[in-house]
DSSP file (Angstrom, degrees, kcal/mol; ACC not computed):
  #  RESIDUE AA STRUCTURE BP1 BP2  ACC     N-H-->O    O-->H-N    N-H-->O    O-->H-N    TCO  KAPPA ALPHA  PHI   PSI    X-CA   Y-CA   Z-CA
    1    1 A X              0   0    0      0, 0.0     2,-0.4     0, 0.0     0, 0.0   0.000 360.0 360.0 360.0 125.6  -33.6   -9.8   20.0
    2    2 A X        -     0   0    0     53,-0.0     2,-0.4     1,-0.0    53,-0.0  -0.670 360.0-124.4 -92.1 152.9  -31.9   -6.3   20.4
    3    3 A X        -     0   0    0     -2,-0.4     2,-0.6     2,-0.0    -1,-0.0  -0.710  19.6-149.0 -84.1 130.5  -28.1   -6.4   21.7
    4    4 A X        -     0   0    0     -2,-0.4     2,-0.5     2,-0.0    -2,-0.0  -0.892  11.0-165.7-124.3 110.4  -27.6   -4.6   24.5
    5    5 A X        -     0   0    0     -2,-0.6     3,-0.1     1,-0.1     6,-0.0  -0.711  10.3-161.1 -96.5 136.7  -24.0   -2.8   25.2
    6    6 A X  S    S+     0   0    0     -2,-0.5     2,-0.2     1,-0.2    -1,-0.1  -0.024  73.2  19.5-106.7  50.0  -23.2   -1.6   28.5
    7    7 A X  S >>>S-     0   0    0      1,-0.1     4,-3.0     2,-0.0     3,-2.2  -0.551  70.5-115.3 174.1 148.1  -20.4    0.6   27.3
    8    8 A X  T 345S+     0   0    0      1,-0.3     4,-0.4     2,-0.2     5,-0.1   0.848 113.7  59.7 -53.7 -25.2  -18.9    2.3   24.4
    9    9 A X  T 3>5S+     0   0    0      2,-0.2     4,-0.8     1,-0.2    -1,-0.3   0.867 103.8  52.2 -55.3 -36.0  -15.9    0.3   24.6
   10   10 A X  T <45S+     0   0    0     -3,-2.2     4,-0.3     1,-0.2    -2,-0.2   0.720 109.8  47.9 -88.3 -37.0  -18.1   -2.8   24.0
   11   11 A X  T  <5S+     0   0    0     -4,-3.0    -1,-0.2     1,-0.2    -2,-0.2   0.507 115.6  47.3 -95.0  19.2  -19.9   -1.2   20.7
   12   12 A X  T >4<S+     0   0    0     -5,-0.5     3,-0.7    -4,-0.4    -2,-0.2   0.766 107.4  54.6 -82.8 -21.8  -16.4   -0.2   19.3
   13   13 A X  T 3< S+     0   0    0     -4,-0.8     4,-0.3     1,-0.3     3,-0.2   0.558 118.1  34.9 -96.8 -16.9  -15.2   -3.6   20.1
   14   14 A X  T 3  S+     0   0    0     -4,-0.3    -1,-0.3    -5,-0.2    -2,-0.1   0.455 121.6  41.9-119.6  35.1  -18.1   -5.2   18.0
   15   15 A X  S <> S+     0   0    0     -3,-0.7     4,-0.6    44,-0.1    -2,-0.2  -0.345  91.2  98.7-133.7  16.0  -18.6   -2.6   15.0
   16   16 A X  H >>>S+     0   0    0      2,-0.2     3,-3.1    -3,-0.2     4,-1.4   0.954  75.6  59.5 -85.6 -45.8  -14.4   -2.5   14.9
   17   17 A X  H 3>5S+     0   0    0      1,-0.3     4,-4.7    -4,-0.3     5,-0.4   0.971 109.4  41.3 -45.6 -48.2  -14.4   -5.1   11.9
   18   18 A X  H 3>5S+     0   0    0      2,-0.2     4,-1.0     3,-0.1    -1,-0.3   0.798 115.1  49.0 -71.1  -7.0  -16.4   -2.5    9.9
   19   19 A X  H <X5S+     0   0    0     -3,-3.1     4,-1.5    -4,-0.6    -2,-0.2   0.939 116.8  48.5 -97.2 -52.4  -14.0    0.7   11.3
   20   20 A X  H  X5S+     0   0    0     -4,-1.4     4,-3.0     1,-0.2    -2,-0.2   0.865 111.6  46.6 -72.8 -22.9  -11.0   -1.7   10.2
   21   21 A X  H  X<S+     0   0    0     -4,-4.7     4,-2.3    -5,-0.5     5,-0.2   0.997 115.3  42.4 -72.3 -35.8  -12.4   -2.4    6.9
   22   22 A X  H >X S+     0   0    0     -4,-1.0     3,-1.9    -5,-0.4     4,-1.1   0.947 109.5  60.2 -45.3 -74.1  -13.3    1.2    6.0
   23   23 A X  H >X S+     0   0    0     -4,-1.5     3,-4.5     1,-0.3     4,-2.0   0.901 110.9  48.3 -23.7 -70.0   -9.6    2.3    7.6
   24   24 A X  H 3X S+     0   0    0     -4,-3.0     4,-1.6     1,-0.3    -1,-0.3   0.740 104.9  50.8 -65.3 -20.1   -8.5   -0.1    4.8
   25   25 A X  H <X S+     0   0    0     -4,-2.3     4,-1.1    -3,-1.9    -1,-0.3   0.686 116.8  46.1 -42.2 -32.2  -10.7    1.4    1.8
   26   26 A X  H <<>S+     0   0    0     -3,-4.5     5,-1.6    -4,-1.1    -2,-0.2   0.722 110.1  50.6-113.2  -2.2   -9.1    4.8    2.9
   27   27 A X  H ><5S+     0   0    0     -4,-2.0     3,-2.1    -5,-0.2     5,-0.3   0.877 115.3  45.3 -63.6 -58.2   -5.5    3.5    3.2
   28   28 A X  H 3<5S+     0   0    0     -4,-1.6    -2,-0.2    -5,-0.5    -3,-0.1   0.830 107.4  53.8 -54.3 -37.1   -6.0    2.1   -0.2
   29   29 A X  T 3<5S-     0   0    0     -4,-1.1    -1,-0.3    -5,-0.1    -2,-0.2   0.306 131.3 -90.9 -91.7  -0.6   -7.7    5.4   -1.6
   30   30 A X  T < 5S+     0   0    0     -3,-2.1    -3,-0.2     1,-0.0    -2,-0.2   0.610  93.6 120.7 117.2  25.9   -4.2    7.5   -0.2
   31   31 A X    > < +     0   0    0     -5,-1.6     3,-2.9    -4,-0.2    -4,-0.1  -0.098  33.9 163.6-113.2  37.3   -5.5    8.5    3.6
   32   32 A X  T 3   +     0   0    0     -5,-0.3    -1,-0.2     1,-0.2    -5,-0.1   0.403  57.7  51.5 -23.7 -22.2   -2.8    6.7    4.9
   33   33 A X  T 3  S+     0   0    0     -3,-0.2    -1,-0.2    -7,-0.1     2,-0.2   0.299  79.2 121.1-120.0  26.4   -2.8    8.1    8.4
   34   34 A X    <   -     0   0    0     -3,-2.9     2,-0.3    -8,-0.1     3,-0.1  -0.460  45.0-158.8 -69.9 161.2   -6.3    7.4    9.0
   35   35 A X    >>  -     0   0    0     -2,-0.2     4,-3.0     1,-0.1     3,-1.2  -0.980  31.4-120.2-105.0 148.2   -7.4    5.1   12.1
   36   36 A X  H >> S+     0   0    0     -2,-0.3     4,-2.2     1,-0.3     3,-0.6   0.884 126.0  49.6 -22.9 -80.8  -10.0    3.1   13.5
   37   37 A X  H 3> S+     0   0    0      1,-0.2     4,-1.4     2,-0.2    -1,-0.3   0.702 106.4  58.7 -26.7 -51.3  -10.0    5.1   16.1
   38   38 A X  H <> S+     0   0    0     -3,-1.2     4,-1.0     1,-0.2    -1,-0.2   0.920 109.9  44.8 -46.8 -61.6  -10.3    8.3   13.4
   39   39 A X  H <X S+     0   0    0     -4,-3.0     4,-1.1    -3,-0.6    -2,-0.2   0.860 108.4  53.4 -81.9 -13.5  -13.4    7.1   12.0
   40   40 A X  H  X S+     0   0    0     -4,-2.2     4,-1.2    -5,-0.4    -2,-0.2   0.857 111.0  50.1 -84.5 -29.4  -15.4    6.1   15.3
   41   41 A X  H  X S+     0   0    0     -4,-1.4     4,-1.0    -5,-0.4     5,-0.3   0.838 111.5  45.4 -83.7 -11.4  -14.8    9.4   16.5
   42   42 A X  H  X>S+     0   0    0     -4,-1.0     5,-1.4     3,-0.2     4,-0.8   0.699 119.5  42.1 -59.0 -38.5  -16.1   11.2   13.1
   43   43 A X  I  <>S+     0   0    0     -4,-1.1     5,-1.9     3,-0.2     6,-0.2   0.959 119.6  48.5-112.8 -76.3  -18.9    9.0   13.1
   44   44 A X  I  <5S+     0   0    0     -4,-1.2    -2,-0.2    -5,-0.2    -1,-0.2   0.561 121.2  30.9  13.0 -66.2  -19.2    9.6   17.3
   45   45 A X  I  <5S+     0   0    0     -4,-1.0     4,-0.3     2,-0.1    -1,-0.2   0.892 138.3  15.6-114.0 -54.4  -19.0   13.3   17.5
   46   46 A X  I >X5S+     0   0    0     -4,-0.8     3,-1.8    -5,-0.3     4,-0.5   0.961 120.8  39.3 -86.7 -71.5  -20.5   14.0   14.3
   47   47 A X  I 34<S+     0   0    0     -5,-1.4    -3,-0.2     1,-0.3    -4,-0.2   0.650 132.8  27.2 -29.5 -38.8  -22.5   11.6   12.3
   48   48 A X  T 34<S+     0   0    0     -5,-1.9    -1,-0.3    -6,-0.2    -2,-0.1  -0.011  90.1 113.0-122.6  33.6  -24.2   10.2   15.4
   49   49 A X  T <4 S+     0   0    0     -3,-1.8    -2,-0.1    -4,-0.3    -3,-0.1   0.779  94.7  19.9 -97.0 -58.6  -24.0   13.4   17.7
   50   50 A X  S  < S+     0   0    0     -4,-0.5     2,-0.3    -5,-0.1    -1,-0.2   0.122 109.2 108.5-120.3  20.8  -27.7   14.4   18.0
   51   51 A X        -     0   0    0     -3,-0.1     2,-0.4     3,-0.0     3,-0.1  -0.761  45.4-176.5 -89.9 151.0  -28.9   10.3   16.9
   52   52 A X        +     0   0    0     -2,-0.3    -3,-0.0     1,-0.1    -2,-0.0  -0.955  59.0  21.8-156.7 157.4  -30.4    7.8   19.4
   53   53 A X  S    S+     0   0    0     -2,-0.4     2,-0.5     1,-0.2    -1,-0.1   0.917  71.3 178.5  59.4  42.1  -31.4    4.5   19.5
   54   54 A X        -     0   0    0     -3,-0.1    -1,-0.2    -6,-0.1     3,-0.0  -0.682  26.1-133.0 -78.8 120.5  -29.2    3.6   16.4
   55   55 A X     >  -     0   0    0     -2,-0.5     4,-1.0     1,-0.1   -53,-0.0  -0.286  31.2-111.3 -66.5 168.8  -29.6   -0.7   15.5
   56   56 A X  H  > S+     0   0    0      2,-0.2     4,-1.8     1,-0.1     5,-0.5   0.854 118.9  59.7 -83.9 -43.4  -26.0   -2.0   15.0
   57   57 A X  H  > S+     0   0    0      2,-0.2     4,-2.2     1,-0.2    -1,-0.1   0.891  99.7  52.4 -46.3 -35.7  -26.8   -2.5   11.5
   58   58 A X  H  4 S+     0   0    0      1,-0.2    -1,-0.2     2,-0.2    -2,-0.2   0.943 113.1  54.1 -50.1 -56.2  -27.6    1.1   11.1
   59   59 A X  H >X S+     0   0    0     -4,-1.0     4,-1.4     1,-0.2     3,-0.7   0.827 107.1  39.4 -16.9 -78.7  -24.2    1.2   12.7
   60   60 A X  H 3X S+     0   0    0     -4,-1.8     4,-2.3     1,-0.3     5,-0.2   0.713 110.7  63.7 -74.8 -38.4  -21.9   -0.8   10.6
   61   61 A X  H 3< S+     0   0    0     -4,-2.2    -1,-0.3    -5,-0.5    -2,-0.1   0.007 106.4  44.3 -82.3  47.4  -23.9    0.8    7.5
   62   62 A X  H X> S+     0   0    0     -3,-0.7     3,-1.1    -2,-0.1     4,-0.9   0.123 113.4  56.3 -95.5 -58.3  -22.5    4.6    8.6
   63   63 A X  H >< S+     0   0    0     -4,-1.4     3,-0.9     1,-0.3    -2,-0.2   0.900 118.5  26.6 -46.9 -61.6  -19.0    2.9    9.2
   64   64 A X  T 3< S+     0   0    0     -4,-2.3    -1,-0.3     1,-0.3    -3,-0.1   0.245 127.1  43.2-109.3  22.8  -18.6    1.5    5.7
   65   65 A X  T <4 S+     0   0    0     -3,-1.1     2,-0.5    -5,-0.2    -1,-0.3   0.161  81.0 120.1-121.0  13.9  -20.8    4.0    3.6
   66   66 A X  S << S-     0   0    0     -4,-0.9    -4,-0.1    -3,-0.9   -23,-0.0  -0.754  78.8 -97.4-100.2 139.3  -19.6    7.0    5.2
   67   67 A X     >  -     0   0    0     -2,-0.5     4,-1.4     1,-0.1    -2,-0.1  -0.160  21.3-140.6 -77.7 144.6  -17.8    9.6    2.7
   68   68 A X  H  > S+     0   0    0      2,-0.2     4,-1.8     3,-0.1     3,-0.2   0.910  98.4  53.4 -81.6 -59.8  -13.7    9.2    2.8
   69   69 A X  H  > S+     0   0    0      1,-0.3     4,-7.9     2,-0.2     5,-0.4   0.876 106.3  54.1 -44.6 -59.3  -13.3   13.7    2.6
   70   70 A X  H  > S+     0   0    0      1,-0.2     4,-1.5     2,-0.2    -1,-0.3   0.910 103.9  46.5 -57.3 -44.3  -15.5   14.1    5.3
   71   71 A X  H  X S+     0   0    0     -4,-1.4     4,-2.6     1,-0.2    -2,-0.2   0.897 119.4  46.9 -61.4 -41.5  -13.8   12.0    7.8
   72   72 A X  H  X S+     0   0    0     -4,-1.8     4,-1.8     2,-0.2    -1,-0.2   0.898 107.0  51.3 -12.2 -67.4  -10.4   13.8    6.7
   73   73 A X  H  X S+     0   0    0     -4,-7.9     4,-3.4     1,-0.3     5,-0.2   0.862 111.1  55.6 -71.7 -17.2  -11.5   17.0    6.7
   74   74 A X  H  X S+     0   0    0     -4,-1.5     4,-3.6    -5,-0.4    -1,-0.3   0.974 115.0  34.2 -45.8 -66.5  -12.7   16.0   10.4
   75   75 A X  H  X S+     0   0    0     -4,-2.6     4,-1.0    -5,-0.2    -1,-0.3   0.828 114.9  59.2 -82.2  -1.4   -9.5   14.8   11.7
   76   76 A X  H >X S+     0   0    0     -4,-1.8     4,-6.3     2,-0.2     3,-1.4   0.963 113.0  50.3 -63.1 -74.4   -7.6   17.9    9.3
   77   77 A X  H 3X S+     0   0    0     -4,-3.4     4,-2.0     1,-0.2    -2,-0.2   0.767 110.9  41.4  -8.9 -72.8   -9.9   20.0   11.6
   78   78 A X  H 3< S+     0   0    0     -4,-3.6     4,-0.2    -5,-0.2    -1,-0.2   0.592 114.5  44.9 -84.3  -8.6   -9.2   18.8   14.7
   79   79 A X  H XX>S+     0   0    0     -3,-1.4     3,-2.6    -4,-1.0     4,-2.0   0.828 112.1  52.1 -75.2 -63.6   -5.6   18.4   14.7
   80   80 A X  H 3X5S+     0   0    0     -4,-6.3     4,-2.5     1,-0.3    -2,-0.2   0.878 114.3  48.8 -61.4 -24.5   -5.0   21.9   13.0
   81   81 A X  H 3X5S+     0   0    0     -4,-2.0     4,-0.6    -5,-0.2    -1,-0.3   0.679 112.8  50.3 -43.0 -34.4   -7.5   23.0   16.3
   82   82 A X  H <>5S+     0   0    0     -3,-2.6     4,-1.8    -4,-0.2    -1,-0.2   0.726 107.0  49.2 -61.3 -48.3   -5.1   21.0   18.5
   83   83 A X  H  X5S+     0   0    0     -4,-2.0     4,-6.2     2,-0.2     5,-0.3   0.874 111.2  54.2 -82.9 -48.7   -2.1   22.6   17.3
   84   84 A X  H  <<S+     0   0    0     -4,-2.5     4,-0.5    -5,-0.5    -2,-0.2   0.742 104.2  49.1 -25.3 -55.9   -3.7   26.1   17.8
   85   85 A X  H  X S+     0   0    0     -4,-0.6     4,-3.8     2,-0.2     3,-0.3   0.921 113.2  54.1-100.6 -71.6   -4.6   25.7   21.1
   86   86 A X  H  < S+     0   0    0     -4,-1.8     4,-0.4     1,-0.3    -2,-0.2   0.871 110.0  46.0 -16.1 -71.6   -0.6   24.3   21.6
   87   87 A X  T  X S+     0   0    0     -4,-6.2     4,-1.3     2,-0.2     3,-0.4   0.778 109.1  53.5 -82.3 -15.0    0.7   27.0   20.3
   88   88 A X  T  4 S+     0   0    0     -4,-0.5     4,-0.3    -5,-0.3    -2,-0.2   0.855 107.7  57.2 -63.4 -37.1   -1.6   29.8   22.3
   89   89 A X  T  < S+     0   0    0     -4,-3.8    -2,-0.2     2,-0.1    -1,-0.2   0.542 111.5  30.8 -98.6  18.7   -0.7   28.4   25.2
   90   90 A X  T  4 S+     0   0    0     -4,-0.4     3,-0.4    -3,-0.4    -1,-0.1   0.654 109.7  66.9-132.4  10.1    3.0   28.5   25.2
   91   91 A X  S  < S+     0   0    0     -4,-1.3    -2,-0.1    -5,-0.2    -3,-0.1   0.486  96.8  51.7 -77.5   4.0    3.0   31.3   23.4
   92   92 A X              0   0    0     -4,-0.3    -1,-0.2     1,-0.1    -2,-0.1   0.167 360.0 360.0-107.4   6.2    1.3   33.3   26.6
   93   93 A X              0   0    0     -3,-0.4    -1,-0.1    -5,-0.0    -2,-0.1   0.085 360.0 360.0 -85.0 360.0    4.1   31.8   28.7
């Protein structure tokens, strides 16, 4: 029988036990200011970007086998992009 979610809120809210165990492998391994939230959007934007029709097992096995650096350099990325963007615009002010 496939499981059927009618929104992304609803598969974060059933693959969040695997984003919070992973969060706690990479707290434990010194990535202290990762979040849930950190890895579903790694996995989101990149990792499953151009995928479809992903089983939830498929799912949960990308949560808790997916490499600790990459998800870093991901959110390193997108903050220092964030910050960028911040400071261009109030520096044109």
């Amino acid at each position: 029988m496939d499981v059927v979610f009618n929104s992304l809120e609803e598969l974060y809210e059933r693959i969040k036990p695997a984003l919070t165990t992973k969060r706690r492998e990479m707290h434990r391994n010194g990535f202290n200011y990762i979040k849930e939230d950190d890895i579903w959007n790694f996995l989101k934007e990149v990792k499953w970007k151009s995928s479809s029709s992903l089983a939830l097992h498929e799912m949960v096995r990308d949560v808790l086998n997916c490499d600790n650096d990459l998800i870093d350099n991901y959110l390193k990325t997108k903050l220092n992009l964030r910050n960028r963007r911040v400071y261009f615009e109030t520096s044109e002010e």
